[in-house]
GUGULO-411455 format. One record per atom (N, C-alpha, C, O): residue number from 1; atom name; x, y, z. Coordinates in steps of 0.02 Angstrom, whole numbers. Last residue first. Layout:
REM GUGULO-411455
REC   nr  atom       X       Y       Z
REC  NUM    CA       X       Y       Z
...
This chain:
REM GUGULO-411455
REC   nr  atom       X       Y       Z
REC  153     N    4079    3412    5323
REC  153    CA    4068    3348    5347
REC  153     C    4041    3331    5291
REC  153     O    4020    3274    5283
REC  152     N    4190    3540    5221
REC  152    CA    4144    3511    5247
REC  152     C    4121    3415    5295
REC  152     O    4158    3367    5286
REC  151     N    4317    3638    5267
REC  151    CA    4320    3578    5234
REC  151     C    4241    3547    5281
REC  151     O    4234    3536    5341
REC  150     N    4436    3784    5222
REC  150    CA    4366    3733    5274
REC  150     C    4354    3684    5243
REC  150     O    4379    3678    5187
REC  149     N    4573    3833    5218
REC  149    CA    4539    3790    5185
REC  149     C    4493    3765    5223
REC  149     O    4510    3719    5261
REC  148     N    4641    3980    5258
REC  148    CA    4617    3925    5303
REC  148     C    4585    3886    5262
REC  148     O    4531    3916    5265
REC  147     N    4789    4044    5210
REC  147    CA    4714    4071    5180
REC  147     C    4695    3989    5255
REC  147     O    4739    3959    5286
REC  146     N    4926    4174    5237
REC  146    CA    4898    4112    5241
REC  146     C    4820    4114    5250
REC  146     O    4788    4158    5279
REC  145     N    4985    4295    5213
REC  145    CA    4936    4273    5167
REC  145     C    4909    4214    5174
REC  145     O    4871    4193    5131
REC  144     N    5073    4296    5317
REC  144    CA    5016    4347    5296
REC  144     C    4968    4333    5257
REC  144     O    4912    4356    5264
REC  143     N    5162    4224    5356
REC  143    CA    5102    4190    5383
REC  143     C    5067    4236    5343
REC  143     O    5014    4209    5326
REC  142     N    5352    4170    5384
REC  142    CA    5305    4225    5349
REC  142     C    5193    4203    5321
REC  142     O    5176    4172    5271
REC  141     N    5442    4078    5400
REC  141    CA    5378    4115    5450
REC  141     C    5345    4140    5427
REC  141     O    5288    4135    5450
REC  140     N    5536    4091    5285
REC  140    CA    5482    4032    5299
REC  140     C    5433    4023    5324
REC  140     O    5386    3988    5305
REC  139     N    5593    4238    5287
REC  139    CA    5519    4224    5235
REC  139     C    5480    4151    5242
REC  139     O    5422    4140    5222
REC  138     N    5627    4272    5450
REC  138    CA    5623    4231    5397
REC  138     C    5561    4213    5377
REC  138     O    5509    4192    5404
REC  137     N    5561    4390    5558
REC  137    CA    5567    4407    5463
REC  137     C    5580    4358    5429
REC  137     O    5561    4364    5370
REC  136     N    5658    4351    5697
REC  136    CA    5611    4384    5646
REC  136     C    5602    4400    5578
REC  136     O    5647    4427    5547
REC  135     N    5754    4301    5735
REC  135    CA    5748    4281    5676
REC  135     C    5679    4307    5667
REC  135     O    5644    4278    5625
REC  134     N    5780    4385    5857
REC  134    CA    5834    4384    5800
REC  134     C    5812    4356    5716
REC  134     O    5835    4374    5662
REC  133     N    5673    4340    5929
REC  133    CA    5690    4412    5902
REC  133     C    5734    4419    5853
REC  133     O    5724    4458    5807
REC  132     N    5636    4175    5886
REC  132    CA    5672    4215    5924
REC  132     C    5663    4289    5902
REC  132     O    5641    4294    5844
REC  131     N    5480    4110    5857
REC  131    CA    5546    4119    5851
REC  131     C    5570    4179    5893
REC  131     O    5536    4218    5926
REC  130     N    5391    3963    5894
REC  130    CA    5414    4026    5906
REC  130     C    5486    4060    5889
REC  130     O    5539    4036    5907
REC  129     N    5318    3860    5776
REC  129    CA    5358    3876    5823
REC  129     C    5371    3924    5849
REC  129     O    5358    3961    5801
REC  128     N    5162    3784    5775
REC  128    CA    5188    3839    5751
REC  128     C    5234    3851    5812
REC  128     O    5217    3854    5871
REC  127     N    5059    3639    5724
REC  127    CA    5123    3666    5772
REC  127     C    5142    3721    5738
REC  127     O    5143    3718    5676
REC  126     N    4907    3572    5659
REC  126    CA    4950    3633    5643
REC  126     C    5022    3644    5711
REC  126     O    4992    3675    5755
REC  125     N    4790    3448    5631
REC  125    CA    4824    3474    5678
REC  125     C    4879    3524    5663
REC  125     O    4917    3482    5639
REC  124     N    4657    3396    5558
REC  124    CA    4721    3422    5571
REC  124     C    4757    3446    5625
REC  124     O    4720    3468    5670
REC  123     N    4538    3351    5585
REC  123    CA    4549    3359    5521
REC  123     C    4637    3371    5499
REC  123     O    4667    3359    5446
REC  122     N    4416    3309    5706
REC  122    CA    4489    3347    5685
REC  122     C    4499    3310    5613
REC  122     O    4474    3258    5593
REC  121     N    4243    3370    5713
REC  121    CA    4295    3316    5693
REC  121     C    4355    3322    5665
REC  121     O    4359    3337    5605
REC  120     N    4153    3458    5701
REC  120    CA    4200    3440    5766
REC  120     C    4238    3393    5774
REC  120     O    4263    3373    5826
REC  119     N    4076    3448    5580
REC  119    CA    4070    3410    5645
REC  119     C    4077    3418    5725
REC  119     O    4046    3404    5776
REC  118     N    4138    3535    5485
REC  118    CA    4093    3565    5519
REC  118     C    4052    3513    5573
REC  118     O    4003    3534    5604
REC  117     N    4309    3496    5549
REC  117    CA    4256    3488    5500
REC  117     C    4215    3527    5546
REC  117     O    4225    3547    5603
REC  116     N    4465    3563    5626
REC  116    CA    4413    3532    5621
REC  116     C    4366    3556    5564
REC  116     O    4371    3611    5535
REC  115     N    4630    3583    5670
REC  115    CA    4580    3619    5654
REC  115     C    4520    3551    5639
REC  115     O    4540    3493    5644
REC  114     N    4726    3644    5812
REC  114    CA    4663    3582    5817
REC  114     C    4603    3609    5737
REC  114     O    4551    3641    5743
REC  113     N    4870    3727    5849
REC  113    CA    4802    3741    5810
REC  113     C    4761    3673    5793
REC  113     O    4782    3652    5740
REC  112     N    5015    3751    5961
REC  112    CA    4948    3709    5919
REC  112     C    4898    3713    5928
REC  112     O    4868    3708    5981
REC  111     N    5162    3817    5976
REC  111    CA    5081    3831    5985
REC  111     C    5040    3790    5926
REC  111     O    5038    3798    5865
REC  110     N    5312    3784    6060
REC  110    CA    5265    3785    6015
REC  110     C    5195    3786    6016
REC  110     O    5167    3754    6061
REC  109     N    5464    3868    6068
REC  109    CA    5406    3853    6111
REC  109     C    5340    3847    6052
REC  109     O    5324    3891    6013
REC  108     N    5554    3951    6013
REC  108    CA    5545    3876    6008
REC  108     C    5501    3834    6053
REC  108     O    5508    3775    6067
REC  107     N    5559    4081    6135
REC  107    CA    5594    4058    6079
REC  107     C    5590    3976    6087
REC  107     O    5608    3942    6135
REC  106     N    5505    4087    6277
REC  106    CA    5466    4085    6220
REC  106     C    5477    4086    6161
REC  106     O    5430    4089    6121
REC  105     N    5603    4116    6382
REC  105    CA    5554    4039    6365
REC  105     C    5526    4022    6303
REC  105     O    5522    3967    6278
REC  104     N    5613    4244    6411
REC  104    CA    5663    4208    6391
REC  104     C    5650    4130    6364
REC  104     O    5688    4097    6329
REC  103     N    5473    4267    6458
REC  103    CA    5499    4286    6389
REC  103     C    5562    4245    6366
REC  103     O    5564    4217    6311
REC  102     N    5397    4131    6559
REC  102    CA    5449    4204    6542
REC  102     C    5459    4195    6459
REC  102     O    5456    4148    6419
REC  101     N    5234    4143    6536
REC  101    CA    5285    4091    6515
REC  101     C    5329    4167    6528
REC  101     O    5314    4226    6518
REC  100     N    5055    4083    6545
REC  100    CA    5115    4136    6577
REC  100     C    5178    4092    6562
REC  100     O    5182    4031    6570
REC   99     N    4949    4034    6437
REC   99    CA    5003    4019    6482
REC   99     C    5058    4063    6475
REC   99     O    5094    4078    6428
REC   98     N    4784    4007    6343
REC   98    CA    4861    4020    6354
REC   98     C    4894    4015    6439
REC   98     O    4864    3994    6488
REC   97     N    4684    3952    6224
REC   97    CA    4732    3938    6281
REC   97     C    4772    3983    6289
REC   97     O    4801    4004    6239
REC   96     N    4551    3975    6123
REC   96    CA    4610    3992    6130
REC   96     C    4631    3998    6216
REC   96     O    4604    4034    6258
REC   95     N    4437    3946    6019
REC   95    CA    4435    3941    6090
REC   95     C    4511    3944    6079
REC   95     O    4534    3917    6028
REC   94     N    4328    4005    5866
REC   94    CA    4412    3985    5909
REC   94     C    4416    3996    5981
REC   94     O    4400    4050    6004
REC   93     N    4171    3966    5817
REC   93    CA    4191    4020    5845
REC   93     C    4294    3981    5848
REC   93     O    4304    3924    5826
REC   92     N    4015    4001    5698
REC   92    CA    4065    3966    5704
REC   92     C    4142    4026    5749
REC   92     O    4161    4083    5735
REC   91     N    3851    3937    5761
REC   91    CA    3924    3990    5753
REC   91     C    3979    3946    5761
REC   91     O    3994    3896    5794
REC   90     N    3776    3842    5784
REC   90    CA    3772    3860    5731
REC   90     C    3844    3901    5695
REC   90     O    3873    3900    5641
REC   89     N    3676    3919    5935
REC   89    CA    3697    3855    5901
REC   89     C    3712    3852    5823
REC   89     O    3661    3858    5789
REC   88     N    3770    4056    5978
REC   88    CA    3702    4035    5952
REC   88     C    3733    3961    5909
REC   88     O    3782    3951    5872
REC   87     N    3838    4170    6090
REC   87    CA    3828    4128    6034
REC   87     C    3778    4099    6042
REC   87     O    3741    4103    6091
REC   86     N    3784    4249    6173
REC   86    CA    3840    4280    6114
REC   86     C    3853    4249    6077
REC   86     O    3878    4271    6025
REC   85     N    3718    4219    6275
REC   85    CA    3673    4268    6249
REC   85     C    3720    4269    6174
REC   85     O    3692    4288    6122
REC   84     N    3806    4099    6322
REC   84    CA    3754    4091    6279
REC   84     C    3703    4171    6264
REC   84     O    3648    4163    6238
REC   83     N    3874    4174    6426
REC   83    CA    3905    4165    6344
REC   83     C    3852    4144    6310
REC   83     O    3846    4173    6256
REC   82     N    3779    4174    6546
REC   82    CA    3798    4239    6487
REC   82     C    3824    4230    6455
REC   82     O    3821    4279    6417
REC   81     N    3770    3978    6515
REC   81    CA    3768    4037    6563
REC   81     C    3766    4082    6519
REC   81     O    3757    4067    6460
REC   80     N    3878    3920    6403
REC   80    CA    3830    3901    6449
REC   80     C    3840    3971    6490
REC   80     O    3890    4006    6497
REC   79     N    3917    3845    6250
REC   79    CA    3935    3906    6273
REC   79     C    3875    3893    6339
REC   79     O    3828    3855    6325
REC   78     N    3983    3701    6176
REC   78    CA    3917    3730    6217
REC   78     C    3930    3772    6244
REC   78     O    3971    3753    6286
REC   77     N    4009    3586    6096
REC   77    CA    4056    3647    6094
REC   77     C    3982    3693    6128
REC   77     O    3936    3712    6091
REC   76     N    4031    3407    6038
REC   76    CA    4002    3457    6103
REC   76     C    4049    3535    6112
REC   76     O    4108    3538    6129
REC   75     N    4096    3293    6002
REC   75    CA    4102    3351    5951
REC   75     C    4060    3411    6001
REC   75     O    4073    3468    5983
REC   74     N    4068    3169    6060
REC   74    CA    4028    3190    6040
REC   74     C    4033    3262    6004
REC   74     O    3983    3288    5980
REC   73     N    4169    3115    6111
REC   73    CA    4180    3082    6035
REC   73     C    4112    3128    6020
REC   73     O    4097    3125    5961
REC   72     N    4146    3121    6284
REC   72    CA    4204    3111    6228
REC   72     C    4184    3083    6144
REC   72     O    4190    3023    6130
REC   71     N    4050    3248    6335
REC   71    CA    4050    3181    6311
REC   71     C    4098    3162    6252
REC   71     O    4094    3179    6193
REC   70     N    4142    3374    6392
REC   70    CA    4074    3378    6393
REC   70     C    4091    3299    6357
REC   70     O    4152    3288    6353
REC   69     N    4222    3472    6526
REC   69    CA    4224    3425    6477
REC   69     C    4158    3395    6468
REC   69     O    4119    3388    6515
REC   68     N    4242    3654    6534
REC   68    CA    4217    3603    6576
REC   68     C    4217    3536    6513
REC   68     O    4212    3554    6455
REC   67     N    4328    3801    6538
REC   67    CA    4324    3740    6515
REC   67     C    4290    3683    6554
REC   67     O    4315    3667    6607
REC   66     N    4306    3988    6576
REC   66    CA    4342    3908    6571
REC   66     C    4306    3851    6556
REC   66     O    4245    3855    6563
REC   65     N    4305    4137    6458
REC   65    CA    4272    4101    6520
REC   65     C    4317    4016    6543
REC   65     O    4364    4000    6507
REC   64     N    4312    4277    6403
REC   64    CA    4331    4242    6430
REC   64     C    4284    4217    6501
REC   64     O    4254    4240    6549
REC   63     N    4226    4324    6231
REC   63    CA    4228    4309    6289
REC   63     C    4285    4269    6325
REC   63     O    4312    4227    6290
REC   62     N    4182    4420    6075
REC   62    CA    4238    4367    6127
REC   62     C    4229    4379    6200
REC   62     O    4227    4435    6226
REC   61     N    4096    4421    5937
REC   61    CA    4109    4423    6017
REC   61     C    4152    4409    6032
REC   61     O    4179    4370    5992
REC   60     N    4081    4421    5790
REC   60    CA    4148    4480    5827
REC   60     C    4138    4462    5889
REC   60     O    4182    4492    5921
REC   59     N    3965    4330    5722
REC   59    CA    3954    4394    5771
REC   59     C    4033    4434    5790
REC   59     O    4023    4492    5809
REC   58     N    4064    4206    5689
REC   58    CA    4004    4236    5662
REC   58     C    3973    4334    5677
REC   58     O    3968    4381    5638
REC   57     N    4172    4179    5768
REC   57    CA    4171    4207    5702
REC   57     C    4123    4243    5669
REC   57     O    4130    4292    5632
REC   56     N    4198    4224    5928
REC   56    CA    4126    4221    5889
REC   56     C    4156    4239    5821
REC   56     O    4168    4298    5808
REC   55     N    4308    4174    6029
REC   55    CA    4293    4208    5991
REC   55     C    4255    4192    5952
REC   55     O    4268    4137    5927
REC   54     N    4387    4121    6180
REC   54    CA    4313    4126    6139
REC   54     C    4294    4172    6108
REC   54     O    4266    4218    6137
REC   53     N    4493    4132    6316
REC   53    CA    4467    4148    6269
REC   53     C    4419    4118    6202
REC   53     O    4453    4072    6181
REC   52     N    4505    4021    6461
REC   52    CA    4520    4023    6392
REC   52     C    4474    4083    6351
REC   52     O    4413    4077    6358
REC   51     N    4553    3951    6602
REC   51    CA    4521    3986    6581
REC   51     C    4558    4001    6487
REC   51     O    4614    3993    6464
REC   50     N    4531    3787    6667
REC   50    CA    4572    3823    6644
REC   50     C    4541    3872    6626
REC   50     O    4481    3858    6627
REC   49     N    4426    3682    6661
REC   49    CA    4427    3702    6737
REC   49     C    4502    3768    6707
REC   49     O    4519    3796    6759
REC   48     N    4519    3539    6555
REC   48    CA    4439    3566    6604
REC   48     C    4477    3625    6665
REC   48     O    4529    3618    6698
REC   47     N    4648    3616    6451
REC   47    CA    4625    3557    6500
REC   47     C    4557    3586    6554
REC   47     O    4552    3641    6582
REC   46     N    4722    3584    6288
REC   46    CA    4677    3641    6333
REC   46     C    4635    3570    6386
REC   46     O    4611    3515    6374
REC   45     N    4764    3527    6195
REC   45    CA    4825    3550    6263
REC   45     C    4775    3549    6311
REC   45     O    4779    3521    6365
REC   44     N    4712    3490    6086
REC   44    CA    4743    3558    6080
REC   44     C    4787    3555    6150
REC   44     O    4842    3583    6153
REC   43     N    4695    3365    6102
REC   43    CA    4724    3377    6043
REC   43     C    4765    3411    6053
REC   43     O    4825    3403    6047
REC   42     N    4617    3362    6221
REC   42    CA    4670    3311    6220
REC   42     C    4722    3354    6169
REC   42     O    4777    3373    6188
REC   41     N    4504    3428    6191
REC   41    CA    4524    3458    6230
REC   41     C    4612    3405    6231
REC   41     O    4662    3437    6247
REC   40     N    4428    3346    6079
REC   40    CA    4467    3392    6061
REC   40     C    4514    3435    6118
REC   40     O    4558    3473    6096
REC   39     N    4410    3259    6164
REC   39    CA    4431    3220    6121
REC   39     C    4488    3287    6081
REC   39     O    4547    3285    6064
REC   38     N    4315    3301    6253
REC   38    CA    4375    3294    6283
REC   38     C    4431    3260    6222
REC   38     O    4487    3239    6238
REC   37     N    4209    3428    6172
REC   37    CA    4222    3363    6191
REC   37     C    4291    3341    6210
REC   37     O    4333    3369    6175
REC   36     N    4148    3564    6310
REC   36    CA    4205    3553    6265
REC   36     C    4201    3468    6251
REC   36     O    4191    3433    6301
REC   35     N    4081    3691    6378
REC   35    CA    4076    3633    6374
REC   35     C    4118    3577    6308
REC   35     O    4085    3566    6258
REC   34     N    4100    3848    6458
REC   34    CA    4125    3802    6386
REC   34     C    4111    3735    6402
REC   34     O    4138    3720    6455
REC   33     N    4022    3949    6604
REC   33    CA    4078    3891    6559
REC   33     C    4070    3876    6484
REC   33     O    4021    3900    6457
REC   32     N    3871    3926    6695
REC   32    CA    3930    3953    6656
REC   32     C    3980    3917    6629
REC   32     O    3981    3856    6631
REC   31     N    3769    3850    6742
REC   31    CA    3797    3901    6777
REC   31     C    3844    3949    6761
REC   31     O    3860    3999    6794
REC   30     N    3643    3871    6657
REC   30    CA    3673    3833    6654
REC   30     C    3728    3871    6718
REC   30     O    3713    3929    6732
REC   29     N    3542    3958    6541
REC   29    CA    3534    3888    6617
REC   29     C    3576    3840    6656
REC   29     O    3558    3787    6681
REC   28     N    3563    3932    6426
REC   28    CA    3564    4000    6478
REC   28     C    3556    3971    6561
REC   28     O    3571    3976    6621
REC   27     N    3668    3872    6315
REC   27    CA    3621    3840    6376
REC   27     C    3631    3903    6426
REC   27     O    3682    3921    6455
REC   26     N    3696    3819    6160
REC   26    CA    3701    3889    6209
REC   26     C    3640    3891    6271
REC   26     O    3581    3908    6266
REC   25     N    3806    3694    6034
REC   25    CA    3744    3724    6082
REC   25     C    3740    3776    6135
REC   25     O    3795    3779    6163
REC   24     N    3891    3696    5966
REC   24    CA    3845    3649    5963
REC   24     C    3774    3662    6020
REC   24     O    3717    3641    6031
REC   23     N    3964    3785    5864
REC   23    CA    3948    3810    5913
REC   23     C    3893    3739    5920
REC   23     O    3854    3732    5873
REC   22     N    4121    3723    5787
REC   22    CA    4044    3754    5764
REC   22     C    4027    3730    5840
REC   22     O    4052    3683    5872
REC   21     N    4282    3794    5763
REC   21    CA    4247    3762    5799
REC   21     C    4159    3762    5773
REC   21     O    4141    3809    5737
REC   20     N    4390    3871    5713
REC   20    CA    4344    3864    5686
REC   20     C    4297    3810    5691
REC   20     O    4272    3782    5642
REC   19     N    4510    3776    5824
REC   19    CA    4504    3834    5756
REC   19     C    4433    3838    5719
REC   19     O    4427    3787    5686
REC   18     N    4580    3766    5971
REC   18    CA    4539    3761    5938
REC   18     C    4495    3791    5892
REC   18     O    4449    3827    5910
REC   17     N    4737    3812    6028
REC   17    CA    4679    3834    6006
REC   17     C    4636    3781    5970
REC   17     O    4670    3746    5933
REC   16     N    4886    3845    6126
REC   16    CA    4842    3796    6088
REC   16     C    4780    3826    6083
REC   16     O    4763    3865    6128
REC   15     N    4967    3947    6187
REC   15    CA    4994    3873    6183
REC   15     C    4946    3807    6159
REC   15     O    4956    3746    6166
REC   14     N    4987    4090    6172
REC   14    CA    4955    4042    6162
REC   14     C    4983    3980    6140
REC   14     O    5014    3966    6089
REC   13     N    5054    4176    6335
REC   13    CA    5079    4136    6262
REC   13     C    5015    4086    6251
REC   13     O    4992    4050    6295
REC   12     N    5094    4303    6396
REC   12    CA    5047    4263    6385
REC   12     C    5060    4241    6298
REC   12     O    5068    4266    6242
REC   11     N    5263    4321    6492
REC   11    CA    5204    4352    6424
REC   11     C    5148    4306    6427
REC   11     O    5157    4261    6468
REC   10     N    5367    4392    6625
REC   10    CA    5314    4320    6599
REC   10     C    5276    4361    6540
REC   10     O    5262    4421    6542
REC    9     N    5535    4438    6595
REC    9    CA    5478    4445    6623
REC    9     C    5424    4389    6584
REC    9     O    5435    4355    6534
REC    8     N    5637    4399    6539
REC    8    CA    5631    4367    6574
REC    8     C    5556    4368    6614
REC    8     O    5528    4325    6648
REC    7     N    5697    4492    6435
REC    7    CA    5712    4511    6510
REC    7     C    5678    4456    6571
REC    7     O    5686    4464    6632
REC    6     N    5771    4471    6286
REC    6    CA    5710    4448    6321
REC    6     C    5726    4455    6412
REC    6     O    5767    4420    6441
REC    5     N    5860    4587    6240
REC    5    CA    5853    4522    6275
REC    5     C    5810    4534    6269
REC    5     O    5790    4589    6252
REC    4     N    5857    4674    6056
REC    4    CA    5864    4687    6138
REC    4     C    5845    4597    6163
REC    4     O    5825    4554    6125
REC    3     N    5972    4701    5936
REC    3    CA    5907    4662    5954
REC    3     C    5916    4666    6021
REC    3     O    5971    4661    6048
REC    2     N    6041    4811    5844
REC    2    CA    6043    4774    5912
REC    2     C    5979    4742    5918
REC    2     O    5930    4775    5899
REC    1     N    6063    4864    5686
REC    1    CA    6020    4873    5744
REC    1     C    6031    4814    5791
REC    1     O    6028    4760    5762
């Protein structure tokens, strides 16, 4: 079988996440946004004023909304405005980046995972490379069974 090009057209690539985050607070009052500590916004890539996906481990929600920086070292993960109807102080949720990239770009292009305690205190950090069409299927890539070890404060 032929493997087809990459034609160049743009994909959305996640280019960093924050993993199993705990929800530090949900301010209806607020005008809107993620409130983020800049400590973790450094880690993952993800920069104020960008837009990003938000997923509710707890509940299945997801939302898109963007990033505002909230007090460095304070672990601050604040859903504000209508995201606060979807989380609740407590949840545990993944904020996820991305970026228009041509396809031809996106072999060896790497995506980092920020994972953290039930603080908000990094714990790790993860790079995952991209592979090409061609090397689809090496058993090194191979992710299916990868389990997430949490790890308490």
């Amino acid at each position: 079988m032929t493997v087809p090009t990459l034609d160049g057209a743009m994909r959305a690539f996640m280019y960093g996440k924050l993993h199993r985050v705990t929800v530090t607070g949900a301010d209806l009052n607020y005008v809107g946004s993620i409130t983020v500590d800049p400590l973790l916004l450094s880690a993952s890539g993800l920069l104020p004023h960008t837009a990003v996906d938000v997923v509710n481990i707890t509940n299945g929600e997801r939302i898109t909304t963007y990033i505002i920086e909230g007090a460095k070292g304070s672990g601050t993960i604040c859903l504000n405005g209508a995201a606060a109807h979807q989380f609740s102080k407590g949840d545990l949720a993944i904020i996820m980046g991305y970026e228009q990239v041509p396809a031809d770009q996106l072999p060896g292009r790497i995506s980092r995972a920020v994972h953290v305690d039930s603080k908000n205190r990094i714990i790790a950090i993860d790079e995952y490379v991209t592979p090409s069409l061609a090397t689809l299927g090496d058993p090194a890539a191979n992710r299916e069974f990868e389990q997430y070890e949490t790890v308490e404060a």
